[in-house]
C-alpha positions, -999 to +999 in steps of 0.1 A: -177+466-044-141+467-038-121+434-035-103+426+003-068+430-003-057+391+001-036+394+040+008+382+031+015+347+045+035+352+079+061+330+092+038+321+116+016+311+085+043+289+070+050+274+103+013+264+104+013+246+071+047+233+078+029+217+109-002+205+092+021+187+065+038+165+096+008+159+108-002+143+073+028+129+069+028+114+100-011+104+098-010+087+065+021+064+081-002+058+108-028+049+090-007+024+066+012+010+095-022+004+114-046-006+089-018-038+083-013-044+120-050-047+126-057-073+094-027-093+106-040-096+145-077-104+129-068-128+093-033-142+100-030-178+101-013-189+131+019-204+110+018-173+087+050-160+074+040-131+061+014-109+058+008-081+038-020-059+030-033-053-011-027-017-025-040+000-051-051+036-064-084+037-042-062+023-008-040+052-012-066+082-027-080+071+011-052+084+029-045+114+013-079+124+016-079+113+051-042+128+058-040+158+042-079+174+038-103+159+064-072+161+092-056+195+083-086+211+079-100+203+112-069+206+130-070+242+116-104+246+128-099+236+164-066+253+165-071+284+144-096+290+126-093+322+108-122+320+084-147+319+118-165+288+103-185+265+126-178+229+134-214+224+117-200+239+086-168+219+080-191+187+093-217+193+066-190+200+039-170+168+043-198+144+056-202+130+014-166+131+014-165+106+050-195+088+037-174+079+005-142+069+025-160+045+047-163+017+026-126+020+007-114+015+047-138-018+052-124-028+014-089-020+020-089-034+060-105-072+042-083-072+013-050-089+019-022-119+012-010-143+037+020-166+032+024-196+056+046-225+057+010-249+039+000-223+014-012-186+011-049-169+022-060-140-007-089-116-002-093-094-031-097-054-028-131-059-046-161-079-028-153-118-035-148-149-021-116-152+004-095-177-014-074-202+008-045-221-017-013-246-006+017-242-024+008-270-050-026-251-064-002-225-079+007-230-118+034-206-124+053-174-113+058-148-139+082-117-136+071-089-160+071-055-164+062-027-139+026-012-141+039+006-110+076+024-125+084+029-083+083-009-079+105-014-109+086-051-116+062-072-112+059-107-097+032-123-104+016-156-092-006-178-111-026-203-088-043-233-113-078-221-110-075-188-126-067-161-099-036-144-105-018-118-077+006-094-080+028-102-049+054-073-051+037-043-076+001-043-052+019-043-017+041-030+006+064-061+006+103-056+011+127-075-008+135-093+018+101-107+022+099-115-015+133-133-009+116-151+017+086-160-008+108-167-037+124-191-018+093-209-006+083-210-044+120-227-057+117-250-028+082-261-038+095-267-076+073-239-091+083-228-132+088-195-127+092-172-159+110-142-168+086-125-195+100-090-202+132-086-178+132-056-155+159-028-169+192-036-154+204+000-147+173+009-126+176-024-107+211-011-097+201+022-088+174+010-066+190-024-051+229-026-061+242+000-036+237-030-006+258-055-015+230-082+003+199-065-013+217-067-046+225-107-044+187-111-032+173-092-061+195-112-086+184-144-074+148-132-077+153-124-112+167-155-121+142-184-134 
């Protein structure tokens, strides 16, 4: 049997896939931007500061799976469809995949950290107890090195009965907002360590080209 010659990709091909990847683009934002709006109008104390959600490898595998396979390739069925596939087909095909993602969403929409002007709320990603501390239950704060090389370091919080959370490598938080929670933790007289200092040069390159973001980060980094 002789192989079908494989058909050349057509501008109108490329412009296809160029709309498919805006569409995951633009889903995946959605979906970060939602998922955090939702757990602030349901958790958030009512004197809450901040609120940010907890991120890690399964919170984001979610929405790429979500943004650019399960979306694209149904988009591509309703609006093209070249392979003449059923809906039943792509259903059946990516049912396990839907049946896997549901509880990473429930996980990721109950897993979060709350700052408010009496303490901070922390739900873990994994199934435990909602902890509720005030600013005097925490020990120490500790700056170390980046498991995340984007984030460039870590700040981490050590509450007295064990838990510890990185506030800045497992979220979304802007600098500003750790500003904010820095502050909170100098005006509370927390220790705050510096364990293995962040490297300079890549601080610069991230922070030192705003003049404000630069004097924030260099307060942060100071014990």
């Amino acid at each position: 049997m002789e192989n079908k010659e494989k058909k050349p990709i057509t501008i109108k091909d490329f412009l296809f896939g160029l709309f498919l990847l805006g569409v995951g683009l633009g889903a995946a934002w959605g979906i970060i931007e939602g998922i955090e709006y939702l757990q602030e109008k349901s958790f958030a104390i009512e004197e809450s500061f901040l609120f940010r959600t907890n991120t890690n490898f399964l919170y984001y595998l979610l929405i790429i799976i979500i943004s650019f396979l399960i979306i694209p390739t149904f988009l591509d069925l309703l609006l093209r469809n070249l392979s003449r596939r059923s809906v039943i087909h792509y259903i059946k095909k990516f049912l396990p995949v839907i049946i896997l993602c549901v509880p990473v969403v429930y996980l990721s929409y109950t897993s979060y950290v709350d700052f408010g002007e009496q303490g901070i709320q922390y739900d873990p990603f994994l199934p435990g107890e909602k902890k509720v501390f005030t600013w005097s239950d925490i020990d120490s704060v500790v700056i170390d090195k980046a498991h995340r090389r984007k984030r460039r370091f870590d700040y981490y919080i050590h509450f007295k009965d064990g838990t510890l959370v990185d506030i800045w490598g497992n979220t979304r938080m802007r600098i500003e907002e750790l500003s904010l929670v820095d502050d909170k933790i100098r005006a509370n007289g927390i220790q705050k360590y510096i364990n293995d200092p962040p490297n300079e040069s890549n601080i610069k390159s991230v922070f030192g080209k705003t003049p404000e973001k630069n004097k924030m980060i260099q307060k942060i980094l100071r014990e």
